[in-house]
N, C-alpha and C positions, 0 to 999 in steps of 0.2 A: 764507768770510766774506761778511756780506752789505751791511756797508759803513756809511756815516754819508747819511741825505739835508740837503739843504740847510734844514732847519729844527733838522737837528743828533742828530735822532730817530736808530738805529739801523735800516738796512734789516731786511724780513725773509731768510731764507738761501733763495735759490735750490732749490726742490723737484724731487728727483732723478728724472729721466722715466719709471724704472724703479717709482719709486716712484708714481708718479702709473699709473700704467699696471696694478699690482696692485691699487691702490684701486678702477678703472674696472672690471677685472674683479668685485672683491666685489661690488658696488655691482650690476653687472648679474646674475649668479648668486645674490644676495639678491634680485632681484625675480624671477627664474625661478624658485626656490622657494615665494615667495610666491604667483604664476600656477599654480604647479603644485600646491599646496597650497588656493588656492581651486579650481580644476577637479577634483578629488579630493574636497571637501566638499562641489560643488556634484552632479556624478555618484554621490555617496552617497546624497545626501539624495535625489533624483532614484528610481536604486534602491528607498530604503527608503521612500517615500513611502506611506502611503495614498490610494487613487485615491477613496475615496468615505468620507471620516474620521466616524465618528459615525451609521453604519449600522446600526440594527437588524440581530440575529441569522436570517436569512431560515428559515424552515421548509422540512424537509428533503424531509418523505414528502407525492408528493403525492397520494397515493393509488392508486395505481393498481399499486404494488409487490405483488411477490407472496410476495417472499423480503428481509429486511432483517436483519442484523448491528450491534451496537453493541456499540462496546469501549472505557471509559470507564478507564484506567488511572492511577491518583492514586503519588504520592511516597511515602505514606504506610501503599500495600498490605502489609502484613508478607510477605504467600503472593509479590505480586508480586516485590517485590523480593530474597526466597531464592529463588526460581525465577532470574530474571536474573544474580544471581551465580552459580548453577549453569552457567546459561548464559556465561557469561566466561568461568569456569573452566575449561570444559568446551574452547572456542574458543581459551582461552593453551595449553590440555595440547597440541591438536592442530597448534599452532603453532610450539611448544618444539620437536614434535615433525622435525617438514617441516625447521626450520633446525638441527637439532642438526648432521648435516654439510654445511651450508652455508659457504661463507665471511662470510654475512652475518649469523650465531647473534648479533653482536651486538646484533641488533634486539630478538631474544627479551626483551631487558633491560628496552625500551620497553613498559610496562604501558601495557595500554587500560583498564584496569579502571574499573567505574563510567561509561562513557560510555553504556549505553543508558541505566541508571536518570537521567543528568542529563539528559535528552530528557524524562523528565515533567514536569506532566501532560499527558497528550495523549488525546484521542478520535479513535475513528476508524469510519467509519458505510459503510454499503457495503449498496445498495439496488439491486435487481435485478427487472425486468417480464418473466415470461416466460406463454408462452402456457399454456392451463390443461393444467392434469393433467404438465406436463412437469417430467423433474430433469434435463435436459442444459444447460448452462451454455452450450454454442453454440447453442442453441434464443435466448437472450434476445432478448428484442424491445426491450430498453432496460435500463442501467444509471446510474448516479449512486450519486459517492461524495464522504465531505466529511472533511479532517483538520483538527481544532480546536488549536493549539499554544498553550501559555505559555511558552514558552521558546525565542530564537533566532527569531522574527516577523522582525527588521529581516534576518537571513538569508536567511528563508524568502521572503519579497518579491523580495529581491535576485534569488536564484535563477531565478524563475517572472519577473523581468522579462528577463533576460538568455536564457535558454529562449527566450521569444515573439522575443526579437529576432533570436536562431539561427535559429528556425525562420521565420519572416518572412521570412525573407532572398530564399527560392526563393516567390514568390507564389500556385503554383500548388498546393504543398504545404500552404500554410497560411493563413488569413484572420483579420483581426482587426476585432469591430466592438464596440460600445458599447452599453450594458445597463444603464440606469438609474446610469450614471457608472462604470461597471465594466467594463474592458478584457476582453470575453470571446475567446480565442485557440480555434479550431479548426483540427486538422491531421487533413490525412487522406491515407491512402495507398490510390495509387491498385493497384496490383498488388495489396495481401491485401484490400483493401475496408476494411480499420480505419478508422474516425473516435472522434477523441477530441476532447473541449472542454474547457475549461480555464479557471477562474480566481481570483484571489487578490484577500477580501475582509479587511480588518481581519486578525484573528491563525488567519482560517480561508482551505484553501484547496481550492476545490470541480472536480470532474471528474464525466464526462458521456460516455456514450455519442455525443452528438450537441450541435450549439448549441442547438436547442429545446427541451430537458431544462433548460441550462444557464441559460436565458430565462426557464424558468417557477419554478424554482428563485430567481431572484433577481428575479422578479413582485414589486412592491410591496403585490400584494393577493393573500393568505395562500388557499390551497386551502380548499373548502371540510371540514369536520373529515368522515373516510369513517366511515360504522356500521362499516366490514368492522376499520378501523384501532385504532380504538376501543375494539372485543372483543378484539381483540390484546393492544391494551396493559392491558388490564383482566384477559387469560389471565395474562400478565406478572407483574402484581401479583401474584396468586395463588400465585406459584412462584418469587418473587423472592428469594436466596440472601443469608441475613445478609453484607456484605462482598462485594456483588455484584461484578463486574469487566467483565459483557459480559451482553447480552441480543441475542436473534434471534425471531422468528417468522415465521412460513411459511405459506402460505393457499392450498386449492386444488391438493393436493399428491395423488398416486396411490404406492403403494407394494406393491410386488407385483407377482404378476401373478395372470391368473384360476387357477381362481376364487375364488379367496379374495385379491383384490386390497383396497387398505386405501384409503380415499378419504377423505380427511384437508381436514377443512374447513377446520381453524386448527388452529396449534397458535404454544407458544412457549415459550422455554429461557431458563434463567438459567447464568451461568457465573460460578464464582469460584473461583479460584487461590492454594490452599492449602501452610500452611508446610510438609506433607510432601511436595510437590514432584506434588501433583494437582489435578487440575481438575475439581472437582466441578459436574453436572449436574442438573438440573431439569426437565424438561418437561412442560408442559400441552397436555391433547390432545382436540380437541373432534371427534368421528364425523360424517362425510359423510355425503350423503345414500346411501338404500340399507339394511338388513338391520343390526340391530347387532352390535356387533364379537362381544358373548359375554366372550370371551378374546383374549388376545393372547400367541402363542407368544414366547419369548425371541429369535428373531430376526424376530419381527415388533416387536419392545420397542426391540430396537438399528437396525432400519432407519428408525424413528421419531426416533430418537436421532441419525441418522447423515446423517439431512433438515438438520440444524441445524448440520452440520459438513461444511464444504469440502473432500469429498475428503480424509478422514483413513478411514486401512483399517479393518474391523470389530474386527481384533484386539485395538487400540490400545484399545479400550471395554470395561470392565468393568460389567456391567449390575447393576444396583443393585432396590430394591424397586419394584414395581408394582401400583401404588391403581387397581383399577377405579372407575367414577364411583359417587358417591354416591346419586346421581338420575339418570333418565332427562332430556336433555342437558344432564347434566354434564360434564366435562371427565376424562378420564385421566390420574395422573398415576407419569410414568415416572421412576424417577434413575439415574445412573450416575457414573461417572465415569472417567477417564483418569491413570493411576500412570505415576510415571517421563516427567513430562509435557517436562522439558526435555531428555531424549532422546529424545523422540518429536516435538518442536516440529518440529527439521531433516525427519524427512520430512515434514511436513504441507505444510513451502515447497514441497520439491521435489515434491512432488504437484504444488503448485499450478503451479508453473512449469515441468511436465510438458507440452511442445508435443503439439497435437491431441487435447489429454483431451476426451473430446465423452461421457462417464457421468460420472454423481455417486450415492452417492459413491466412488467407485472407477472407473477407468481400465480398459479393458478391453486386457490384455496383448497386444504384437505379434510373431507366434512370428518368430523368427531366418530371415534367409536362410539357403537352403540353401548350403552351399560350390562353388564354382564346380567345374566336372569336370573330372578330368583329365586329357591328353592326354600317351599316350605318346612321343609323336614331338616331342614340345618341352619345354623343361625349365620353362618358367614353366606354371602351371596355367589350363586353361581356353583356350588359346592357339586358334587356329581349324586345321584338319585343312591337309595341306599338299598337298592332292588337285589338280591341274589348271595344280600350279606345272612348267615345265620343270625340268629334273636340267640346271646348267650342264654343260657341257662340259670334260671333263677334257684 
């Protein structure tokens, strides 16, 4: 009871210390959520920030490429997207399969389904400088590559800032300096010699052989446009695939050997990925300097063809019709295409991520060690002879 005061009022009732003491915890654990929920918004936003907002689109090629790839993948590819369900399908059977005696089969349950297709649109560009007449991929004298995303940007930021700040860490490994407002990150290892540069503009995010690739790339004053580039993209036009999906060209390329070596001034491919689960080809082909071609045998058709792809086997290629030039230099054009393309996707990865591939485009096999020899006198194999050991003492 809290009693009567001397004006007659009723006291208030005495507040129970227990009770006052759960209040003071709320009260303080409402403002630690709140701190912790601002540090949380502010480290987001921090994250997803654009470093340089309302940048022009920088130009890619700066000319001086020898080999370039573009693969422009839309929502809306009919070919694309039954291919990638193939490809799901193909990834759950092989899945189903690995946990059917597992104890953890229950996972099988968890569908991915749909998760590449919800990743478009996406472009992705991949531009290579090597020295002339060469196809070895560790020949390059310089690389630059750029992936364009609409989907998942405040992600894709997040990642590439948390990345620099990993690699940051050890200062010797990695440096970071500043590019007309653009955090350009370089790491480089010093044992295999790799340098890569890095960095993330607006909803695109660009990579580089070196930081001065990565500098001129994001130059505020555009290359000047190359003749050599020009004729490329104008080969392009010419053999551009209703429902295109990807385009490449190639400049200064040798194919063969003598004497009937192929000297391939320009050339360039269209690529689009059809509902019947193929990737139909294109290529335009402009003759080097030296003796005209004539003719061109059928694996001189597919070696022309196989300039434009990464290390994917001859087999894989189905070679299609072949148009000598109409005119004296004109362009040749070759087509083919690739069946059963989302069974043959998985090897073309592992090609690529084939360590020491130094041909293109094919890998030159490494035959087996021999089996080690074996020694009668010891039961493991290969063991060393037991010549010159004293006999213990019985």
């Amino acid at each position: 009871m809290g009693g009567y005061g001397p004006d007659g009022r009723p006291l208030p009732a005495p507040r129970d210390p227990l009770t006052k003491f759960f209040i003071g915890c709320a009260v303080v654990a409402g403002a630690l959520v709140l701190v912790a929920l601002g540090g949380a918004v502010f480290v987001g936003w921090r994250l997803t920030r654009d470093d340089a907002p309302r940048r022009p689109v920088e130009a890619f090629l700066l000319g001086d490429e020898t080999r370039y790839w573009c693969w422009d993948l839309k929502p809306d590819d009919a070919g694309l997207i039954a291919t990638l369900d193939r490809l799901e399908r193909s990834a759950e059977a092989k899945r189903d399969e690995a946990l059917s005696r597992s104890p953890f089969r229950v996972l099988g349950a968890l569908s991915r389904r749909g998760r590449l297709a919800a990743s478009l649109p996406v472009k992705i560009e991949l531009a290579i400088k090597s020295p002339p007449g060469s196809q070895a991929l560790s020949d390059a004298e310089g690389w630059s590559a750029r992936v364009t995303v609409s989907r998942g940007i405040l992600r894709m930021r997040a990642a590439m800032k948390i990345i620099r700040w990993v690699v940051t860490r050890d200062p010797e490994a990695a440096t970071v300096e500043e590019v007309e407002g653009v955090q350009v990150t370089t790491i480089a290892e010093p044992k295999s010699g790799i340098t890569v540069a890095m960095a993330a503009v607006g909803n695109r995010v660009l990579f580089a052989s070196d930081g001065e690739r990565v500098r001129r790339l994001l130059s505020p004053e555009a290359p000047e446009p190359s003749p050599a580039v020009a004729l490329l993209e104008s080969l392009h036009e010419s053999v551009r695939l209703p429902g295109e999906d990807g385009w490449s060209f190639a400049r200064g390329v040798e194919l063969g050997e003598a004497p009937r070596a192929l000297r391939v001034a320009a050339s360039a491919a269209s690529f689009d990925v059809g509902t019947d689960d193929a990737l139909a080809i294109k290529v335009a082909v402009l003759e080097g300097s030296g003796d005209a071609w004539g003719t061109l045998s059928p694996g001189e058709a597919l070696a022309i063809v196989e300039s434009h792809l990464l290390r994917l086997s001859a087999d894989a290629v189905v070679l299609g019709e072949v148009v000598p030039p109409a005119a004296p230099g004109a362009a040749w054009i070759v087509a083919a295409r690739i069946p059963d393309l989302s069974t043959k996707a998985g090897a073309l990865f592992r090609n690529l991520s084939a360590p020491h591939a130094s041909e293109w485009p094919s890998a030159t096999p490494i035959p087996p060690s021999p089996p080690p020899p074996f020694d009668p006198r010891s039961d493991t194999p290969g063991a060393p002879p037991h010549e010159g050991i004293p006999t213990p003492a019985r």
